[in-house]
N, C-alpha and C positions, 0 to 999 in steps of 0.2 A: 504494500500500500504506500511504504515511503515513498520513491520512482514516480508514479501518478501522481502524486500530490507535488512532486518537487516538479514536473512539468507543466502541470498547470499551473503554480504556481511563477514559474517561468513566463509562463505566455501570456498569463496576465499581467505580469509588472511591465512584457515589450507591448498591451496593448496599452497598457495607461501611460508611458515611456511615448508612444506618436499623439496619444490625450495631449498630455503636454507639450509635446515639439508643435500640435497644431494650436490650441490654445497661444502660444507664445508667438508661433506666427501670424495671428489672427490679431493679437496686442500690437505686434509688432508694424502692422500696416497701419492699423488705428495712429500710432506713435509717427511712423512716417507720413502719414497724412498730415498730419500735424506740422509735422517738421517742413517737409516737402510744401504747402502754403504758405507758411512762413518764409521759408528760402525765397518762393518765388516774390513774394511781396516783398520782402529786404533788398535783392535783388531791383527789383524794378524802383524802389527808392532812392538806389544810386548804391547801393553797400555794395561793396568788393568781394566776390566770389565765395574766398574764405573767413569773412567776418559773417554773411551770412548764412554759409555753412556752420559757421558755429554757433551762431544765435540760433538757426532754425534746431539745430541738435538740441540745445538745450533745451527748447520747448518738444520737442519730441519726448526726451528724457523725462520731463515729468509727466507728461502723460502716461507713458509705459510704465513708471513707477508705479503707478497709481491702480493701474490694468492689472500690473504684474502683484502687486502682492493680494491682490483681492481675488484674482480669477487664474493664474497661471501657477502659485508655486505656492505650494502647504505651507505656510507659515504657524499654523498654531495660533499661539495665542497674540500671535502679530510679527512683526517685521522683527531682529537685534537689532542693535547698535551696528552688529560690524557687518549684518547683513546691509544696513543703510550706508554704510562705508564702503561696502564692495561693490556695491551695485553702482554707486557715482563710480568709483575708480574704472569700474569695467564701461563705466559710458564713456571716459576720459580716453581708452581705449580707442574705442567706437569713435572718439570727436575725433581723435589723432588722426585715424585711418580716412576717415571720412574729408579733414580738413588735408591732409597729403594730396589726397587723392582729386579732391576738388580744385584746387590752389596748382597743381601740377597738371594734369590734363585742359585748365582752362588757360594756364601759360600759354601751351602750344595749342591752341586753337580751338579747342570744344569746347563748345557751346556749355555754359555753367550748367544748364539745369539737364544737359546730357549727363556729363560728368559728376553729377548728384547722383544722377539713375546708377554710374557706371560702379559706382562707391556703395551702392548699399550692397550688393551678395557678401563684399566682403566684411565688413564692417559687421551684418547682420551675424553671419554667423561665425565671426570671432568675439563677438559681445554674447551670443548664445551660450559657446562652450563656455566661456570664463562662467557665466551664470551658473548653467545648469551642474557643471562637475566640479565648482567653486563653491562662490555666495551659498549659492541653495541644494546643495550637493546631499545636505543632513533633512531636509524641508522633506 
């Protein structure tokens, strides 16, 4: 009876395991949407590619905070301290790659709000992994 039970129990933690990767992707576009209106309006204000690459992040950033401890990741009886400390630091991550990546691609000629689009795969899911097998690894 061990055997059976150690596989379903298996199969269930990889079904609640894509629960999660989609729930976070589902935050995750909520947050870029966010971020991504923002860019485009800082953008058309006159703001410099990577200034509003990283204003837009920031307001992405709290949204997803927001999404994230309520609907994507077991917190219990709420968010730590150093859950709240990791989760900025891995957005810091996220702003880096994001603002590299924006600020470098719109140097040599793309189009800002290309070079947004070209910057989230990475971005998204190296702020993922830091999250899910970091921050909220225990969650």
């Amino acid at each position: 009876m061990g055997e059976p039970l150690r596989a379903l129990t298996a199969r269930l933690g990889a079904i609640a395991a894509r629960f999660m990767f989609a729930r976070y992707l589902l935050a995750s576009i909520c947050a870029l949407s966010s971020d991504m209106a923002a860019f485009l309006m800082l953008s058309r204000a006159g703001a410099t590619p990577t200034l509003a690459a990283f204003e837009g992040y920031a307001i992405g950033l709290v949204v997803h905070w927001v999404i994230s401890i309520r609907f994507v990741f077991d917190t219990g009886a709420g968010p730590s301290h150093a859950q709240r400390f990791g989760f900025v630091a891995s957005a810091l991550v996220g702003m880096g790659i994001t603002m590299v990546l924006v600020g470098g691609l719109s140097a040599v000629g793309i189009a800002p709000a290309i070079a947004k689009l070209i910057s989230v795969p990475a971005s998204f899911l190296s702020v993922y992994a830091i999250r899910k097998y970091g921050i909220f690894a225990r969650s």
